[in-house]
Backbone as JSON Lines, residues from 0, in Angstrom:
{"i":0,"aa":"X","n":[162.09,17.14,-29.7],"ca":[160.72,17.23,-29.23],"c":[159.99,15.94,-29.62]}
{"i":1,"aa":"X","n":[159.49,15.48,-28.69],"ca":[158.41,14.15,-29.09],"c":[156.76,14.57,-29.12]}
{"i":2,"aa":"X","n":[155.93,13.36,-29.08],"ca":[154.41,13.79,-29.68],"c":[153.81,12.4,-28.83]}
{"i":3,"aa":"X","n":[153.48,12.26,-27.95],"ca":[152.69,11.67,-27.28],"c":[151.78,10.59,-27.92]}
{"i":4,"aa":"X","n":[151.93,9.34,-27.66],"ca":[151.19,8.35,-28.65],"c":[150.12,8.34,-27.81]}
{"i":5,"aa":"X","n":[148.69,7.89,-27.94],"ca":[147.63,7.47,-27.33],"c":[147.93,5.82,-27.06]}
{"i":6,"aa":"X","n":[147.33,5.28,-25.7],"ca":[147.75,4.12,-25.4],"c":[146.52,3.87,-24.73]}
{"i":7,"aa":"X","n":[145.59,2.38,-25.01],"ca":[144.57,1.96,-24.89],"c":[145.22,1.43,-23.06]}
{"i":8,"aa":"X","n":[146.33,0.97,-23.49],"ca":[146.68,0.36,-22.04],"c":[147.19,0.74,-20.67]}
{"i":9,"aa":"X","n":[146.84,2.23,-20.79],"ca":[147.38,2.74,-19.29],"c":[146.25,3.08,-18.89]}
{"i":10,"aa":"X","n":[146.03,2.95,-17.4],"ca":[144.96,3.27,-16.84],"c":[145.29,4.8,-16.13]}
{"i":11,"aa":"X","n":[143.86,5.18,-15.98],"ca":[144.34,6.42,-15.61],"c":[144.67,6.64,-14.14]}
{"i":12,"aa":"X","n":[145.12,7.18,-13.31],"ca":[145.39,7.64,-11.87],"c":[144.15,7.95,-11.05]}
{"i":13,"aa":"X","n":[143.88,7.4,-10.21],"ca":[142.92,8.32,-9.36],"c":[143.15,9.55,-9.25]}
{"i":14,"aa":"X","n":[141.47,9.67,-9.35],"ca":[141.8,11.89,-8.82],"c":[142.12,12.1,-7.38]}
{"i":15,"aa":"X","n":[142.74,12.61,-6.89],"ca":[142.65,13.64,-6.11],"c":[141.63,14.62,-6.13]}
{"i":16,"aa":"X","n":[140.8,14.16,-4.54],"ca":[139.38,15.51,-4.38],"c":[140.52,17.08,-4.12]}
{"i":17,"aa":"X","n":[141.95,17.03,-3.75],"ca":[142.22,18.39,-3.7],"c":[142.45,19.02,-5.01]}
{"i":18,"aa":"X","n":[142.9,18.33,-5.77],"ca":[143.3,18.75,-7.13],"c":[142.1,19.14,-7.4]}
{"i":19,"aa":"X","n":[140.96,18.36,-7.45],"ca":[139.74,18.95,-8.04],"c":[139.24,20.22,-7.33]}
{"i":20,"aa":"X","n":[139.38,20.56,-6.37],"ca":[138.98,21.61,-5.47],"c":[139.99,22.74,-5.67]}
{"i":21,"aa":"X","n":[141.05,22.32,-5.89],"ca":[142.36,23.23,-6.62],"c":[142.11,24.02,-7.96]}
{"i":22,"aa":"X","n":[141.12,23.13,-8.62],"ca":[140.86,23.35,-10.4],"c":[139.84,24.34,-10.02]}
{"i":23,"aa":"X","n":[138.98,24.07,-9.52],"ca":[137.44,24.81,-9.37],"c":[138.17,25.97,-8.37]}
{"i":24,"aa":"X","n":[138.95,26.14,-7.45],"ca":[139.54,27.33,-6.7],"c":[140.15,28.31,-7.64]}
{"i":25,"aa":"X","n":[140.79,28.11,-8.25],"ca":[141.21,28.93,-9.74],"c":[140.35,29.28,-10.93]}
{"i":26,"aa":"X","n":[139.2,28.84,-10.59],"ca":[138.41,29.46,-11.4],"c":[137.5,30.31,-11.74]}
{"i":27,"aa":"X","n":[137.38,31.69,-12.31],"ca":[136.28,32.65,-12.26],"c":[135.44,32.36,-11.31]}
{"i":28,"aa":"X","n":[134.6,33.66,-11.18],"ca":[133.72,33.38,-10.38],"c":[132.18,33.59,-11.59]}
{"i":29,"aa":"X","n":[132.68,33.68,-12.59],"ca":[131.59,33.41,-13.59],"c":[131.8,32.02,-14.62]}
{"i":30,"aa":"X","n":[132.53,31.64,-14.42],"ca":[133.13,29.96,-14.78],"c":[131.86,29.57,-14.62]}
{"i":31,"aa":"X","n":[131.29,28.98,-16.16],"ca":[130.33,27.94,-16.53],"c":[131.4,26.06,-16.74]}
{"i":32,"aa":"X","n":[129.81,25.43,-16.4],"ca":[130.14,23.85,-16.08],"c":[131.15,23.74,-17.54]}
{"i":33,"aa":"X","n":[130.87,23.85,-18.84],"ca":[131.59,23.99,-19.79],"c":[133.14,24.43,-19.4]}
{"i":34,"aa":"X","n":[133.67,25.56,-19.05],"ca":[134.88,25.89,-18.37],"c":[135.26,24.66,-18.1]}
{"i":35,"aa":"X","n":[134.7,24.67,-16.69],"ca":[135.11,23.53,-15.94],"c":[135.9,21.78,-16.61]}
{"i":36,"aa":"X","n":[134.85,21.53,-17.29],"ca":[134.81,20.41,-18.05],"c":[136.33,20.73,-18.92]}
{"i":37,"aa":"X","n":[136.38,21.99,-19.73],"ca":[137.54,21.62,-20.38],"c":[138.78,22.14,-19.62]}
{"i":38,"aa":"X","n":[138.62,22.8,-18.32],"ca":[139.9,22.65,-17.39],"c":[140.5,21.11,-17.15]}
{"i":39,"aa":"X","n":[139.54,20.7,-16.64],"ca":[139.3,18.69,-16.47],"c":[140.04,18.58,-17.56]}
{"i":40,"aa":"X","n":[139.48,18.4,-18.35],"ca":[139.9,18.08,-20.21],"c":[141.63,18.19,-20.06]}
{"i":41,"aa":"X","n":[141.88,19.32,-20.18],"ca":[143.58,19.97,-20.67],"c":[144.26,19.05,-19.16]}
{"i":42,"aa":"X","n":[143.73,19.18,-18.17],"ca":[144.72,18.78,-17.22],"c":[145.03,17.08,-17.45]}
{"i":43,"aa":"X","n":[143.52,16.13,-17.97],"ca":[143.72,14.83,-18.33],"c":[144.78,14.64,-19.41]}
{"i":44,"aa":"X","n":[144.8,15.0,-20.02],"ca":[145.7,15.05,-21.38],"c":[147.03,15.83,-20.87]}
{"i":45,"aa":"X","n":[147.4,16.37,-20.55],"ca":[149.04,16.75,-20.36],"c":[149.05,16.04,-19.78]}
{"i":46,"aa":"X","n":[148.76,15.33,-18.25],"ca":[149.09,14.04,-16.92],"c":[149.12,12.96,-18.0]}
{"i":47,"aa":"X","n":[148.49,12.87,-18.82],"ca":[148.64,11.59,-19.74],"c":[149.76,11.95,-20.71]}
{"i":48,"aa":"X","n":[150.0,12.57,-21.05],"ca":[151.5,13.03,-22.3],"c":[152.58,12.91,-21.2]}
{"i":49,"aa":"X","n":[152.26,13.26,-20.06],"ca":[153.72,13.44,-19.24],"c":[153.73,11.6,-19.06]}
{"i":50,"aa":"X","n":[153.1,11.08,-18.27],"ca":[152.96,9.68,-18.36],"c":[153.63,8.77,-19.51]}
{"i":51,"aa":"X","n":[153.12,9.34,-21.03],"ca":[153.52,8.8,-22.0],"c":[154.93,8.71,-22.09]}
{"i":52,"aa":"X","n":[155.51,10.12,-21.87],"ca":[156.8,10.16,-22.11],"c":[157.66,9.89,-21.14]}
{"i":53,"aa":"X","n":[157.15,9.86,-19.86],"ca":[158.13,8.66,-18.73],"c":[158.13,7.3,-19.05]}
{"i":54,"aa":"X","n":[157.21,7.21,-19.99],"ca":[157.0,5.52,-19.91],"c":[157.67,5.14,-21.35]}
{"i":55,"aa":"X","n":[158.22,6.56,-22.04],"ca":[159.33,5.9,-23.6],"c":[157.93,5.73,-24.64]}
{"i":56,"aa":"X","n":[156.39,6.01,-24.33],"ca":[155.11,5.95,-25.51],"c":[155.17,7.46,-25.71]}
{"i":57,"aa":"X","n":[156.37,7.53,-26.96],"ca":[156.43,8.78,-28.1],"c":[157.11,8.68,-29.12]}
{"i":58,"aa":"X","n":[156.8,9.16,-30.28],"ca":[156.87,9.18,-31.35],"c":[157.7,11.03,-31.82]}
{"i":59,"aa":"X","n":[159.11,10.88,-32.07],"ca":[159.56,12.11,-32.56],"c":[159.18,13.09,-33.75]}
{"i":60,"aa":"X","n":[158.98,14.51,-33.19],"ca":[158.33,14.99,-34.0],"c":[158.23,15.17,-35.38]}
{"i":61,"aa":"X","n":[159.49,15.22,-35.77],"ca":[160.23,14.71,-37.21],"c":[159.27,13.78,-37.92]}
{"i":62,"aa":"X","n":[159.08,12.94,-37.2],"ca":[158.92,11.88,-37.64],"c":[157.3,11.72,-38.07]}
{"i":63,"aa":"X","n":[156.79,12.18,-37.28],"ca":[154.98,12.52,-37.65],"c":[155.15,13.85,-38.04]}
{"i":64,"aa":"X","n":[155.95,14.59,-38.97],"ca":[155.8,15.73,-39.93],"c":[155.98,15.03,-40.88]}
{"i":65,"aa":"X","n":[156.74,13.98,-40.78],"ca":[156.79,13.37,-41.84],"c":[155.82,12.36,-42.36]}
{"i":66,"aa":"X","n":[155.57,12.07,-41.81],"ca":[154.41,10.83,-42.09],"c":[153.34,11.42,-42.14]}
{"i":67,"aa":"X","n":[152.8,12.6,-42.11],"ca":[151.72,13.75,-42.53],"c":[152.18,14.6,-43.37]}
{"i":68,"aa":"X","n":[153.28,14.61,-44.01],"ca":[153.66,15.43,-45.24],"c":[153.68,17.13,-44.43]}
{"i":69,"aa":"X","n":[154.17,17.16,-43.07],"ca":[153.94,18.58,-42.82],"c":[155.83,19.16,-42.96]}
{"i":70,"aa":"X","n":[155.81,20.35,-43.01],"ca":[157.16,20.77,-43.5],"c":[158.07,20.68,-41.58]}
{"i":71,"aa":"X","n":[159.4,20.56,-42.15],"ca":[159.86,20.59,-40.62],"c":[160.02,21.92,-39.9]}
């Protein structure tokens, strides 16, 4: 298992207006802007971890348990 490094140097992808219309279609019909925002949120961040790890920017998990003193 790897851990996704943060990288100042990838830019992000254009959105897609369907994806966005896709996000907001799946969502309650009592879904506040908050919701919304952290649907946005979770979907930016996995497209960026998947990115990371096609592109070889990860760090094994081992390895940041270790370097945080967490147990394996």
């Amino acid at each position: 298992m790897v851990v996704s490094q943060l990288s100042e140097h990838v830019m992000a992808e254009p959105m897609k207006k369907e994806d966005a219309h896709e996000i907001v279609d799946r969502m309650p019909e009592n879904a506040t802007w908050d919701d919304l925002i952290n649907e946005i949120y979770v979907r930016q961040v996995i497209e960026q971890g998947l990115a990371d790890s096609k592109a070889g920017r990860t760090t094994d998990v081992g390895e940041v348990r270790k370097r945080y003193g967490l147990e394996e």
